[in-house]
Backbone as a printed PyTorch tensor [residue, N CA C, xyz], in Angstrom:
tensor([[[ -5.6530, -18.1820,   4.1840],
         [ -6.3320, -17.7600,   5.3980],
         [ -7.7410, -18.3170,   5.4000]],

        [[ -7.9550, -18.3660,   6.5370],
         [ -9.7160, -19.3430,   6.6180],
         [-10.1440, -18.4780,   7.6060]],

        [[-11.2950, -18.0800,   7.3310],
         [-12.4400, -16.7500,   8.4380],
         [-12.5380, -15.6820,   7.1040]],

        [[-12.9410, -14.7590,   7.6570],
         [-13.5070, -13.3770,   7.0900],
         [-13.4100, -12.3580,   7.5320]],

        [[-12.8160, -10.7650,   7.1340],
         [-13.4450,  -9.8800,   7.2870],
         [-14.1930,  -9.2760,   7.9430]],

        [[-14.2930,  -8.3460,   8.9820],
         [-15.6660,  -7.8640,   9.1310],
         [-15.4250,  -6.0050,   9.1960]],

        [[-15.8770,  -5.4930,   8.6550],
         [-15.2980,  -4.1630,   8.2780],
         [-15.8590,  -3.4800,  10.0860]],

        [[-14.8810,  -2.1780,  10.6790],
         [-15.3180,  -2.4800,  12.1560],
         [-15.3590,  -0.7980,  12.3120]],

        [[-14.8190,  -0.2550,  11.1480],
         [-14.5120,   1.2230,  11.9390],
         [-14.0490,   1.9250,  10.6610]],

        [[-13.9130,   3.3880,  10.0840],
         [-14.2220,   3.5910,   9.2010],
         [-13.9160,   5.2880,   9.4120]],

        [[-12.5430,   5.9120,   9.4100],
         [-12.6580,   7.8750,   9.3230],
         [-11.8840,   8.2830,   8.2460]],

        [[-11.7840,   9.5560,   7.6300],
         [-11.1620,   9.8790,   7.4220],
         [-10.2580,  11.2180,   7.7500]],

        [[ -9.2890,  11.8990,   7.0250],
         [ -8.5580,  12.3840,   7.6290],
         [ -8.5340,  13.7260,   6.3500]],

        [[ -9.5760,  14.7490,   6.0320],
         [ -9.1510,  15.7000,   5.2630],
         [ -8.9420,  16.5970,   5.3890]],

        [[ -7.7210,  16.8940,   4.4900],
         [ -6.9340,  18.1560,   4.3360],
         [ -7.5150,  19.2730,   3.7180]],

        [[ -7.3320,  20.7680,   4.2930],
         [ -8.2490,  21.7590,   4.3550],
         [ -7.5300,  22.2390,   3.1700]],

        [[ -7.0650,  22.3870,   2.0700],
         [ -6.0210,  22.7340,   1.5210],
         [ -6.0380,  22.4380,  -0.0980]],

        [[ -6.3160,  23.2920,  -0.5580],
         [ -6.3060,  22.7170,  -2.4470],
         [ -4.9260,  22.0470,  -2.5060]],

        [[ -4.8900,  20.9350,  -3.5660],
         [ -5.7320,  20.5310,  -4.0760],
         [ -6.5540,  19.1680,  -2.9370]],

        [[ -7.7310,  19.1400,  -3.7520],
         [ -8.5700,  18.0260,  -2.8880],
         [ -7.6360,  17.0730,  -2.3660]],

        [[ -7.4260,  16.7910,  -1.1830],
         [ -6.3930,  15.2840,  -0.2940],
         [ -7.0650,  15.1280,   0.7570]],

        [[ -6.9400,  13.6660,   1.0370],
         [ -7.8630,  13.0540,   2.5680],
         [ -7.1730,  11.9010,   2.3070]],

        [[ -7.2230,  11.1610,   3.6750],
         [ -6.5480,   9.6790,   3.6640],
         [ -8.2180,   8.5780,   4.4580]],

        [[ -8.2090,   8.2180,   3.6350],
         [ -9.2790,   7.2490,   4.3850],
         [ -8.7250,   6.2840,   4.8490]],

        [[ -8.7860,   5.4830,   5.8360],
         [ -8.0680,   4.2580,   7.0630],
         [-10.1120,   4.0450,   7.2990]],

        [[ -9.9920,   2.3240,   6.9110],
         [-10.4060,   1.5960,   7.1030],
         [ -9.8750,   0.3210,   8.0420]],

        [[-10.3420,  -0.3300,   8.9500],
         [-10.1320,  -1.3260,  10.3110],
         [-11.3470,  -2.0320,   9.8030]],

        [[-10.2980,  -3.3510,   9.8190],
         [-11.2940,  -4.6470,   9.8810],
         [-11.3000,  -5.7260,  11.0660]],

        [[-11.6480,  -6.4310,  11.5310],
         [-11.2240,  -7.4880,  12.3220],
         [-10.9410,  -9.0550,  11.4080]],

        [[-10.4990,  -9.6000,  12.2150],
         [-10.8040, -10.7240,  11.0130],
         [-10.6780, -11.8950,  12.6520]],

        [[-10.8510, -13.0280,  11.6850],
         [-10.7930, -14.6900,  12.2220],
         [-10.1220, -15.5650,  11.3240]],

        [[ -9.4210, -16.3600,  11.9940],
         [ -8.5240, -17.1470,  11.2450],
         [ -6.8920, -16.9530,  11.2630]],

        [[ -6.1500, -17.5530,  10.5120],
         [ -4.7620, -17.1450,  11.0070],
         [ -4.5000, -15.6620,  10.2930]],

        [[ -3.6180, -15.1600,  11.2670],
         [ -3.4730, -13.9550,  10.5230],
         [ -2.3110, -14.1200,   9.6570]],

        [[ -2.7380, -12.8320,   8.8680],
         [ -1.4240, -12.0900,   7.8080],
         [ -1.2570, -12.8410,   6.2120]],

        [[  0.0290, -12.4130,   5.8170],
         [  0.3570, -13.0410,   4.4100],
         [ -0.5490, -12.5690,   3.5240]],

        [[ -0.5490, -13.8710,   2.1610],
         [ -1.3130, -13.2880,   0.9580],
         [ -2.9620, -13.6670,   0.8880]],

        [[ -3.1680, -14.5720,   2.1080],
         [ -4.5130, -14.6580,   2.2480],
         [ -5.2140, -13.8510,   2.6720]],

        [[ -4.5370, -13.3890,   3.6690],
         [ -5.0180, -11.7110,   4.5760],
         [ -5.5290, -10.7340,   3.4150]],

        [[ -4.2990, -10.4930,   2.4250],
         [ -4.5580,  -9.4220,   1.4160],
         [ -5.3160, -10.1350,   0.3830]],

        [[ -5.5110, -11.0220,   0.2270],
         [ -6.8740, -11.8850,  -0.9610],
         [ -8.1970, -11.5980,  -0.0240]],

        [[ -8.3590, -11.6300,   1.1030],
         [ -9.7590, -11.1740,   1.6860],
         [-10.0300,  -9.7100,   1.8800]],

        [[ -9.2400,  -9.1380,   1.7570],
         [ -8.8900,  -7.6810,   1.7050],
         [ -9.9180,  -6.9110,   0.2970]],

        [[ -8.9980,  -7.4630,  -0.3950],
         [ -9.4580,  -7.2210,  -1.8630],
         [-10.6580,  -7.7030,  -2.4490]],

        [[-11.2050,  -8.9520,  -1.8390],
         [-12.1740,  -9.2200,  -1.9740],
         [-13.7500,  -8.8520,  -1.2090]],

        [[-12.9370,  -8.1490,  -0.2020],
         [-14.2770,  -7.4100,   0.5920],
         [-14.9210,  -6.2050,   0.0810]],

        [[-16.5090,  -5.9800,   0.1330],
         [-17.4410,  -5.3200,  -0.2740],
         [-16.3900,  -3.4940,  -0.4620]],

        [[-15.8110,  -3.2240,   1.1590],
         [-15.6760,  -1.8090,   1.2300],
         [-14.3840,  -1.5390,   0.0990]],

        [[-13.8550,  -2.1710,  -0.2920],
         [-12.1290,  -2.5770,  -1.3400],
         [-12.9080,  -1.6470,  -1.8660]],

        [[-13.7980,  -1.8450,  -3.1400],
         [-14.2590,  -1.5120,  -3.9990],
         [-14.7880,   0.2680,  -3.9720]],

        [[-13.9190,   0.8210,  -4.0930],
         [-14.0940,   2.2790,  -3.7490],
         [-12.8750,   2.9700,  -4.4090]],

        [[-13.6420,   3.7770,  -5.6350],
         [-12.3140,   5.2360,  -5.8880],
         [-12.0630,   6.5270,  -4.7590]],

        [[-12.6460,   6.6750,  -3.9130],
         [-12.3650,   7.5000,  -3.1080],
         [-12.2410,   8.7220,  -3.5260]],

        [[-13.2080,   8.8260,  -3.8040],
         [-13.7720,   9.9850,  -4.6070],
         [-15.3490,  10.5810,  -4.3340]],

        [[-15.7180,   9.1720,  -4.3210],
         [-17.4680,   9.3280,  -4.5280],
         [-17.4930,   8.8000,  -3.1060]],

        [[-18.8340,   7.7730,  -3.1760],
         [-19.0010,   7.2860,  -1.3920],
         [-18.4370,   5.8440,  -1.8320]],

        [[-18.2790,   5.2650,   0.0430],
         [-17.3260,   3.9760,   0.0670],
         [-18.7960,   2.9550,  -0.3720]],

        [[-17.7360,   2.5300,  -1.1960],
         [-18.0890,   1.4570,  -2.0950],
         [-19.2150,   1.6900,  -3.0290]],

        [[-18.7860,   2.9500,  -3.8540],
         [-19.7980,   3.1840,  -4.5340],
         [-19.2300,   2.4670,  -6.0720]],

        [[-17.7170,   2.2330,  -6.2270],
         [-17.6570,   1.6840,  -7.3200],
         [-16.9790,   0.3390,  -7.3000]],

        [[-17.7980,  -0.3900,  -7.1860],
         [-16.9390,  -2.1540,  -6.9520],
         [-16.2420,  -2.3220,  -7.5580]],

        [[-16.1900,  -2.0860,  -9.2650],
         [-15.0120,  -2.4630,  -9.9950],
         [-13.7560,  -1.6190, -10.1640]],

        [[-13.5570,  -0.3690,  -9.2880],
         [-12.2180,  -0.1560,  -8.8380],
         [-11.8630,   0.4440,  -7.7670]],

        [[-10.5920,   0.5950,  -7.1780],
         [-10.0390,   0.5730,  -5.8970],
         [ -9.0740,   2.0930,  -6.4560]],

        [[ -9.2480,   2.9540,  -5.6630],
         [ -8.2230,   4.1660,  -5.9070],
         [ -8.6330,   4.4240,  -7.2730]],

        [[ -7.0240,   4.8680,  -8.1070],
         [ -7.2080,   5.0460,  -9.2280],
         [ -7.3680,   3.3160, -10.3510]],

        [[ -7.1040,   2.3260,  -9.6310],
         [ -6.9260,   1.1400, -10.4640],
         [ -8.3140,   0.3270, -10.1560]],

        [[ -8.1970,  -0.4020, -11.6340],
         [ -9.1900,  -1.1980, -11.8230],
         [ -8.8240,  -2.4350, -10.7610]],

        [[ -9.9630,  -2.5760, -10.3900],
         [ -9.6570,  -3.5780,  -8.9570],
         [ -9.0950,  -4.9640,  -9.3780]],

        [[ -9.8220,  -5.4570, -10.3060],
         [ -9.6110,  -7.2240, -11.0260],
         [ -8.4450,  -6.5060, -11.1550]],

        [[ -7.4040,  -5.9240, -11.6370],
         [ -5.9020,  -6.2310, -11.6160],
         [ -4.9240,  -6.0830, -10.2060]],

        [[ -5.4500,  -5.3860,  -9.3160],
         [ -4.9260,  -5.6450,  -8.2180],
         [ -4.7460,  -7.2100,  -7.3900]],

        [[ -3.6440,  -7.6880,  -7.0890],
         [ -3.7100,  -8.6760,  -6.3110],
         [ -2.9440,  -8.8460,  -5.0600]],

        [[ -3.2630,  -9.9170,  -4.5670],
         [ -2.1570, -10.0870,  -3.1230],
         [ -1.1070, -10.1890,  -3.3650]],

        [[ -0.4350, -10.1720,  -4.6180],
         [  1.4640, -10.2520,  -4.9390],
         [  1.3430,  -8.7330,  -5.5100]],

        [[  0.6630,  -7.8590,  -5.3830],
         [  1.2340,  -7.0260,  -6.3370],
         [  1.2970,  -5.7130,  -4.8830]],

        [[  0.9910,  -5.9770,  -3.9570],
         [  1.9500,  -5.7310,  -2.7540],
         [  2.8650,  -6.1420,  -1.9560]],

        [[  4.0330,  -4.9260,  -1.3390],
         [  5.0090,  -5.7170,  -1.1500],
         [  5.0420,  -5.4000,   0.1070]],

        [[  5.7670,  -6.1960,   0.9330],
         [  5.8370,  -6.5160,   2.9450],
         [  7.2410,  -5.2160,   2.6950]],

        [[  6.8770,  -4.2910,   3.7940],
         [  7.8440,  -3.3570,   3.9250],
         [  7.6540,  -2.8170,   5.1510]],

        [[  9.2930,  -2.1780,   6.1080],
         [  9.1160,  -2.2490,   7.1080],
         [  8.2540,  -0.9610,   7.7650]],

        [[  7.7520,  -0.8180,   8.5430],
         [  7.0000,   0.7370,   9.2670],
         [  7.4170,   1.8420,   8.6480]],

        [[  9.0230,   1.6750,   8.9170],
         [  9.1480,   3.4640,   8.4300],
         [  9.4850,   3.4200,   6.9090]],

        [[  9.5560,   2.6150,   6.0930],
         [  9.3930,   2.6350,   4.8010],
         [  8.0060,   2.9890,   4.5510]],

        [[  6.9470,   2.3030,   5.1330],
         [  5.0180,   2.8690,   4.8160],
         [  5.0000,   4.1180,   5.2320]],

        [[  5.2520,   4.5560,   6.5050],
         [  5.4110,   6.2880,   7.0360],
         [  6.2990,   6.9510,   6.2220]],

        [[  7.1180,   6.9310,   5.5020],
         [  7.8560,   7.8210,   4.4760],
         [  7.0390,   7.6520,   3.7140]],

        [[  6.3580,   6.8780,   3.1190],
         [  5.8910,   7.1000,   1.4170],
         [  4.2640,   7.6720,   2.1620]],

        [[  4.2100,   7.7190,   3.5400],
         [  2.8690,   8.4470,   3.4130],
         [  2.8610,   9.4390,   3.6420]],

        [[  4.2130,   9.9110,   4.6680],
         [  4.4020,  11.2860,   4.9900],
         [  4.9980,  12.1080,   3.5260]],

        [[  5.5810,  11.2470,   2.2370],
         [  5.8030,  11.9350,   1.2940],
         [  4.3350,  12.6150,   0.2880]],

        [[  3.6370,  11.3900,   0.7120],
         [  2.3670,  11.8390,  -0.1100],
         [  1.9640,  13.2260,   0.7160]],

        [[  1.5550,  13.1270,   1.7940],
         [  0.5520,  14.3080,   2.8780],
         [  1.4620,  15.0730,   2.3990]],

        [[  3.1320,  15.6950,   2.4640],
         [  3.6130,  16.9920,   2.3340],
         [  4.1040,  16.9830,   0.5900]],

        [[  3.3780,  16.3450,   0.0310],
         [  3.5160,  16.3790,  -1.4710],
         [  3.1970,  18.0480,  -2.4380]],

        [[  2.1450,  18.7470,  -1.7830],
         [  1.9720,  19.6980,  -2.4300],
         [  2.4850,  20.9030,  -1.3710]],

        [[  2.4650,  20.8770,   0.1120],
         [  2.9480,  21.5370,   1.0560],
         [  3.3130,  20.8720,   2.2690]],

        [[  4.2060,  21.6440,   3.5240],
         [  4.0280,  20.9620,   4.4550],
         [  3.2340,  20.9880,   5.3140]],

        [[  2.4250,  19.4110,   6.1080],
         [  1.4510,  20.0010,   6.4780],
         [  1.5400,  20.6050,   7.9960]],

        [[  0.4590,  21.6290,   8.5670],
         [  0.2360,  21.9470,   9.4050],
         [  0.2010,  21.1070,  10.1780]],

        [[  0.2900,  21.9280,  11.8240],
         [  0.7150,  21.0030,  13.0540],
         [ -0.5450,  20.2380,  13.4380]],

        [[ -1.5750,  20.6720,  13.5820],
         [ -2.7790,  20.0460,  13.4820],
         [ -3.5010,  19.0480,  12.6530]],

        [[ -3.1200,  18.6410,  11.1210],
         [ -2.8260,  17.4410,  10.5410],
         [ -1.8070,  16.6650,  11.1180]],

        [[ -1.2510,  16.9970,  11.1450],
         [  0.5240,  16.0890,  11.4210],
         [  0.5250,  15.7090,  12.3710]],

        [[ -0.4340,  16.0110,  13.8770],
         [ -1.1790,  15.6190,  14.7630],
         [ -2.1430,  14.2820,  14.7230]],

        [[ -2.9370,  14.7130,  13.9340],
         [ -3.9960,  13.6240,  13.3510],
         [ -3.3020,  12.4560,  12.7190]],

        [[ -2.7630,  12.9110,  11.7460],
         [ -1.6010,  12.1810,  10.9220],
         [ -1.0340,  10.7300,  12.0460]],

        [[ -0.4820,  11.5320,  12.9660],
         [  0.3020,  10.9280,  14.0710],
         [ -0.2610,   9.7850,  15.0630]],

        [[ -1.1180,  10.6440,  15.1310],
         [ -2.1850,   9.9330,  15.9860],
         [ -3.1710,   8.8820,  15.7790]],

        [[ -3.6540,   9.0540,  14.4430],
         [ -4.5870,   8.2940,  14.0420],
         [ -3.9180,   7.1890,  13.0570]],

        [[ -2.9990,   7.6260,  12.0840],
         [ -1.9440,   6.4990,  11.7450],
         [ -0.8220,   5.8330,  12.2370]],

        [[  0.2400,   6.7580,  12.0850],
         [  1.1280,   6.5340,  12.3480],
         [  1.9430,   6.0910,  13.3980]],

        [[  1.0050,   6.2290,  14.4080],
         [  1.4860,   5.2960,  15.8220],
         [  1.0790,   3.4720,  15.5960]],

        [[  0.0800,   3.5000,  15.6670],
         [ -0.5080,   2.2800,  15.1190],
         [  0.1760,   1.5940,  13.5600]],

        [[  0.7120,   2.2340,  12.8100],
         [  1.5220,   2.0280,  11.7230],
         [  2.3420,   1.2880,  12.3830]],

        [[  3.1920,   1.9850,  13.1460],
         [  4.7880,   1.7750,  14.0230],
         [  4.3390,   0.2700,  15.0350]],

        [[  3.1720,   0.2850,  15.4180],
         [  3.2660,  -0.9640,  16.3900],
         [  2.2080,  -2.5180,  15.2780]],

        [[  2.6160,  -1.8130,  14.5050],
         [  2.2700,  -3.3060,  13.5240],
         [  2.8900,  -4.3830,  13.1340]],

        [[  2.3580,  -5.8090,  13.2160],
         [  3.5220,  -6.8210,  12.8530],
         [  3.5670,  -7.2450,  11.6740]],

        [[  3.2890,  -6.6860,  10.7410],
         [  2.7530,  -6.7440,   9.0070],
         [  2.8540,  -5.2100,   8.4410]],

        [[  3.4410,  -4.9140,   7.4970],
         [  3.2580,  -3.5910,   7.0520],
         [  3.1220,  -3.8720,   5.3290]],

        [[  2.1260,  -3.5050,   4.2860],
         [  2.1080,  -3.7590,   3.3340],
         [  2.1360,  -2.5800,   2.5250]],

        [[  2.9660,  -2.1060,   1.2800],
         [  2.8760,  -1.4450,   0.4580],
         [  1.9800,  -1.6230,  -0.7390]],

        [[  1.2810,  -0.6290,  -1.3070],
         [  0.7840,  -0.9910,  -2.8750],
         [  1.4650,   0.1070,  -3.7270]],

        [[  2.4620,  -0.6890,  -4.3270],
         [  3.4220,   0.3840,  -5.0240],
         [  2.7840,   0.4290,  -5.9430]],

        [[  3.0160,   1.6600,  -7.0300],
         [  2.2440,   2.2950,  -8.4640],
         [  2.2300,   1.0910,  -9.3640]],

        [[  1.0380,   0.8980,  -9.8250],
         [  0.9860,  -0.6530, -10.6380],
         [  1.2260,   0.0130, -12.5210]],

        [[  0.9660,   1.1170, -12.6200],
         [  1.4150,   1.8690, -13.8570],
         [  0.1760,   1.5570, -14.9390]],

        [[ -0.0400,   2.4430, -15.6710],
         [ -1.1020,   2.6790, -16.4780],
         [ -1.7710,   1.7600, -16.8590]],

        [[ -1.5160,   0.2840, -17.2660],
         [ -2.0900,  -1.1100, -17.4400],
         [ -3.6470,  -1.2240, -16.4710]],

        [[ -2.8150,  -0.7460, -15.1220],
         [ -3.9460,  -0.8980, -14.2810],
         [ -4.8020,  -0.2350, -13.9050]],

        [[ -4.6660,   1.1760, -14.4660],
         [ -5.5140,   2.6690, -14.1620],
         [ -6.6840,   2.4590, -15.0510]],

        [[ -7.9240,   3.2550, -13.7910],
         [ -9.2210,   3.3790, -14.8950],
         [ -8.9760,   4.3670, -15.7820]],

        [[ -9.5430,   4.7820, -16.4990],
         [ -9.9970,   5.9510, -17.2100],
         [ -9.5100,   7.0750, -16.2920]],

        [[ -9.4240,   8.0490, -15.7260],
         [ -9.2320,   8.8220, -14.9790],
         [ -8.1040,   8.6030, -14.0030]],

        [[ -7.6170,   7.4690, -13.5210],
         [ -6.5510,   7.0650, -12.7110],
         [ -5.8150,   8.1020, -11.9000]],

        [[ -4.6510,   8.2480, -11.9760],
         [ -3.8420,   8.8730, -10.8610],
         [ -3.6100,   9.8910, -11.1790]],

        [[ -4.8890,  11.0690, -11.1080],
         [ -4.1590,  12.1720, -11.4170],
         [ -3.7190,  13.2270,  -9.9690]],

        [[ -3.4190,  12.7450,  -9.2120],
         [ -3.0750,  14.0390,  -8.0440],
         [ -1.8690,  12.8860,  -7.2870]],

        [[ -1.8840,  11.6580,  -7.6100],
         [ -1.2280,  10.5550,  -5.9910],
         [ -1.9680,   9.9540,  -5.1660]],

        [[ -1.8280,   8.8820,  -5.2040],
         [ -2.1700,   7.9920,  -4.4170],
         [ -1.4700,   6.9380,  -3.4470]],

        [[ -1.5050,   6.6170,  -2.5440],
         [ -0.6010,   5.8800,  -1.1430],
         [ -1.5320,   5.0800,  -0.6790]],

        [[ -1.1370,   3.5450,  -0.6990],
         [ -1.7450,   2.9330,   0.2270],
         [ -0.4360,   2.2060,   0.6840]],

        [[ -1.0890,   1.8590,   2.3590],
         [ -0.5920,   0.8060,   3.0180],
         [ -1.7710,   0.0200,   3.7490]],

        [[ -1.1530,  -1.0620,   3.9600],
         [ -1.9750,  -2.2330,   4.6560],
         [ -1.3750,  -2.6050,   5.6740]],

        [[ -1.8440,  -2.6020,   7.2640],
         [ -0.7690,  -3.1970,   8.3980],
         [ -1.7010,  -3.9360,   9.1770]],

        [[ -1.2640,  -4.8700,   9.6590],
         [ -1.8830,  -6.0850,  10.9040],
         [ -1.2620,  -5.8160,  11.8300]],

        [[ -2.0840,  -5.7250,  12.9920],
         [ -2.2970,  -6.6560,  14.2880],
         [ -2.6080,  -7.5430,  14.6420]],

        [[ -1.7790,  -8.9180,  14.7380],
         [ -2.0530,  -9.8860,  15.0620],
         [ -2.8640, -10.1020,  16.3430]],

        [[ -2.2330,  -9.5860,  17.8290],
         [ -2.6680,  -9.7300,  18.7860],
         [ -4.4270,  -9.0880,  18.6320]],

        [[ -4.1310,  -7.6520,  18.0180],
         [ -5.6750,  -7.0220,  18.1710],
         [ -6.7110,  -7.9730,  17.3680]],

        [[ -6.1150,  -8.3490,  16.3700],
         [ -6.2540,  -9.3470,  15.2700],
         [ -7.2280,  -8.3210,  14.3600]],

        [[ -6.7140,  -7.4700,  13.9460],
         [ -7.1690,  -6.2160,  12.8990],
         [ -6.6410,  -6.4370,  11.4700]],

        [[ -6.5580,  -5.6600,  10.5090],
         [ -5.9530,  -5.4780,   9.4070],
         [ -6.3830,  -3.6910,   9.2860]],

        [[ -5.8660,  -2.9250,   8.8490],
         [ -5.8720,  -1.3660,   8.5940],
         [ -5.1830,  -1.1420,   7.1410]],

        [[ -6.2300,  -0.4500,   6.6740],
         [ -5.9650,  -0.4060,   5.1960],
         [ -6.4390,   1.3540,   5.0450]],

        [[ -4.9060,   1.9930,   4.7750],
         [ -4.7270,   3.3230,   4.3410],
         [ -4.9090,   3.9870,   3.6300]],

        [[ -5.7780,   4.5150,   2.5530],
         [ -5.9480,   4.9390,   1.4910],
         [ -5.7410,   6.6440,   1.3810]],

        [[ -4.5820,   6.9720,   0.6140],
         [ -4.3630,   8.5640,   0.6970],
         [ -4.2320,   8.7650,  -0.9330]],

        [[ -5.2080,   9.8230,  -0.9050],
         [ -5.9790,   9.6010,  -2.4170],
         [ -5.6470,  12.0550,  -2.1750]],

        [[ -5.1470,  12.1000,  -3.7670],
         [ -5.2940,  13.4560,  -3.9670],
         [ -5.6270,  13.5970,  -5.6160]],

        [[ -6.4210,  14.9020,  -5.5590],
         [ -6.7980,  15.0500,  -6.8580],
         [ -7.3330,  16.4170,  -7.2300]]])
C-alpha cells in the first residue's frame, strides 16, 4: 500500500459491569489503494497501535492489547467473513454475562452495523504466550479490523477485559 494513515475518530464503548470491559473502535482514513497486508502493515505501524488499553491511547508504544507489538504482524491476522468477527465479538461482550439492551444497542449501532457493511473483515486470533507482555491476557481480548473501501476508512476494534 502507498499513502498513510490518518487517525480520524476515536470512542469507546464501556461496560458498567465488573469485571473491568470496554471495546475501543478506532477509524482511520487512509490514501492509496486499499486493503490487504499493506493496509494492516500501516495499521500496526501507526502512532495510536501502540496502546494496552488499559492506561491512555498510546501510552505504551511497545505493546498493543495484551501482546508485545514487534511480534504482531500483517500475516498473523486472518481475512474472515462479518459474521465470523460479530460472533467472536459478541462472544467476548457476553463472556462474563449477557449484555443489557442498552449495550447491545451501542454494540449494534456503533459496531456492528458498520462491521456487516465492510468489504475487508480482519481477525487477530490469540497469538499465545510467545507474544504476551508480562501481564498479557488476563480477562480476553477481541480484535477485529474492517475496511471501507468506498468510505476509504479502516476500523480497528479493540475489546479488552480485565
Amino acid at each position: 500500500m502507498t499513502g498513510v494513515l490518518e487517525h480520524v475518530h476515536h470512542f469507546f464503548i464501556e461496560f458498567d459491569f465488573a469485571p473491568f470491559q470496554r471495546v475501543d473502535v478506532h477509524r482511520f482514513a487512509f490514501e492509496g489503494e486499499p486493503g490487504g497486508e499493506g493496509l494492516l502493515a500501516a495499521l500496526i505501524a501507526h502512532e495510536v497501535y501502540g496502546d494496552d488499553f488499559g492506561s491512555g491511547m498510546g501510552d505504551d508504544p511497545g505493546l498493543h492489547g495484551p501482546y508485545v507489538r514487534e511480534r504482531i504482524r500483517p500475516d498473523s491476522y486472518r481475512a474472515v467473513d462479518a459474521e465470523v468477527a460479530e460472533a467472536n465479538l459478541r462472544g467476548w461482550a457476553n463472556q462474563y454475562k449477557e449484555l443489557p439492551k442498552y449495550l447491545e444497542g451501542r454494540m449494534r449501532g456503533g459496531i456492528y452495523q458498520a462491521l456487516r457493511d465492510a468489504d475487508e473483515v480482519y481477525l487477530l486470533p490469540k497469538l499465545g504466550v510467545d507474544a504476551e507482555h508480562e501481564w498479557g491476557d488476563d480477562g480476553g481480548f477481541c480484535e477485529v479490523v474492517f475496511v471501507g473501501r468506498e468510505a476509504r476508512t479502516v476500523t480497528m476494534v479493540a475489546a479488552l477485559a480485565g
